[in-house]
N, C-alpha and C positions, 0 to 999 in steps of 0.2 A: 504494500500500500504506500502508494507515495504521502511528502508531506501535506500536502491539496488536500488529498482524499481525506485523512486523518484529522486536519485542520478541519473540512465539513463535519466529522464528528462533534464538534463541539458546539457547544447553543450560541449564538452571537454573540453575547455579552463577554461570553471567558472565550470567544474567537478573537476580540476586540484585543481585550488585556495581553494573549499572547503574540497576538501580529505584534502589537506593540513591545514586548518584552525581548522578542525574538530578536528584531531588527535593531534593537538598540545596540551600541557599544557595550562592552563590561564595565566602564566606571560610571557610566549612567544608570546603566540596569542595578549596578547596588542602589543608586539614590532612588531610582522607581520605586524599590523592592521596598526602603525605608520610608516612602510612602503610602505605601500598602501597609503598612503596621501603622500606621498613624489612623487609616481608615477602617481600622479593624471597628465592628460595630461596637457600642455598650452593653454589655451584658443587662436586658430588662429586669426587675425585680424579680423574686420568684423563680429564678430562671435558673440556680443555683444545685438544687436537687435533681435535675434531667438532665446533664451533662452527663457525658462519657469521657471517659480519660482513655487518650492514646497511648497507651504504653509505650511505643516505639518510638515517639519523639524524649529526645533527651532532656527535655524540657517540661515542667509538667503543662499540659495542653488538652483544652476540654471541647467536645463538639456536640451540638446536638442539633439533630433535624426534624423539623416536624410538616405535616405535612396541613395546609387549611385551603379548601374551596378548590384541590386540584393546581397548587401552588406549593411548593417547598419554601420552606425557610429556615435559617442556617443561625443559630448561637453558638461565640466560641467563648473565651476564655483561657486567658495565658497571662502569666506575669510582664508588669509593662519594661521591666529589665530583661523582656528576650523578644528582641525585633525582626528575628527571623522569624520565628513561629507566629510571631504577630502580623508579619509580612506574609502570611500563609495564608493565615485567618483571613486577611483584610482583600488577599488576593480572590480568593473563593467567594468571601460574599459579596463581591462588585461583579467578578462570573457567573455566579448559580443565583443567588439569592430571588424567588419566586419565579424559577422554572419550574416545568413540568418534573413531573417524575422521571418519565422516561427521557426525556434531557439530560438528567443529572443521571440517569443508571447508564446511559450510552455514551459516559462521557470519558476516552481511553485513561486507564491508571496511570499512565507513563506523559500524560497528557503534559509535564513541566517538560521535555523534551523538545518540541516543537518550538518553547518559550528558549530555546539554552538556557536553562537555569542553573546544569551542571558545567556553566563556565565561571559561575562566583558563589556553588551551594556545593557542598563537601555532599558525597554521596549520601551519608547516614545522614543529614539532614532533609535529602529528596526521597530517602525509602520514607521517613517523619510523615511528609507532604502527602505520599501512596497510601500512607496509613491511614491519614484523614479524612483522604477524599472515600477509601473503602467504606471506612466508619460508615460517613454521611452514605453512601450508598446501600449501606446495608439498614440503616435506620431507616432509609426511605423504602426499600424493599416492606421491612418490618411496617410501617406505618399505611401502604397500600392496604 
């Protein structure tokens, strides 16, 4: 499958963020990425108990998905002293945040690739990112 093809896998919004991430230089794409952790959303009230913890990220990192009216929606939670995972967070829910279901289930694991993300994210940080996007995949399977 070429990059095209793989790239149509993805819903617009996270087609948008990784045309964007892809094409950039490496000392930009850090500063994107630390933009993305600044738009990590606020965790809502209440919101605290239905997190799941990633285990794989070395970071403690929370995700949950729920699903309302045929629309996903994504809460994370991470310490504000780790901007990678926060730059994870913030990245996905400006990609997914009230896509369909099957959007977000047909959305490739490896999907930071297309972005190069492993030109400035140490690998055990991008398996973190596979981990999450699983998570929320699997929460959204669960919630169908």
């Amino acid at each position: 499958m070429t990059a095209d093809e793989r790239l149509a896998q993805l819903p617009p919004k996270l087609q948008s963020v990784v045309q964007m991430l892809g094409s950039a230089p490496k000392v930009i794409k850090t500063e994107m990425l630390l933009e993305f952790a600044k738009k990590m959303p606020p965790l809502p009230e209440g919101m605290q108990g239905k997190l799941e913890q990633v285990h794989e990220c070395t970071t403690p990192f929370f995700v949950h998905a729920e699903l309302q009216e045929g629309k996903v929606h994504l809460y994370f939670d991470a310490p504000k002293e780790a901007p990678t995972v926060r730059a994870f967070a913030g990245l996905l829910a400006e990609g997914l945040e009230g896509e369909s279901p099957e959007a977000i289930l047909g959305v490739p694991e490896d999907f930071y690739s297309l972005a190069r993300l492993e030109e400035i994210i140490t690998p055990l940080r991008l398996r973190g990112l596979q981990a999450v996007l699983m998570r929320i995949k699997r929460q959204v399977r669960e919630a169908q």
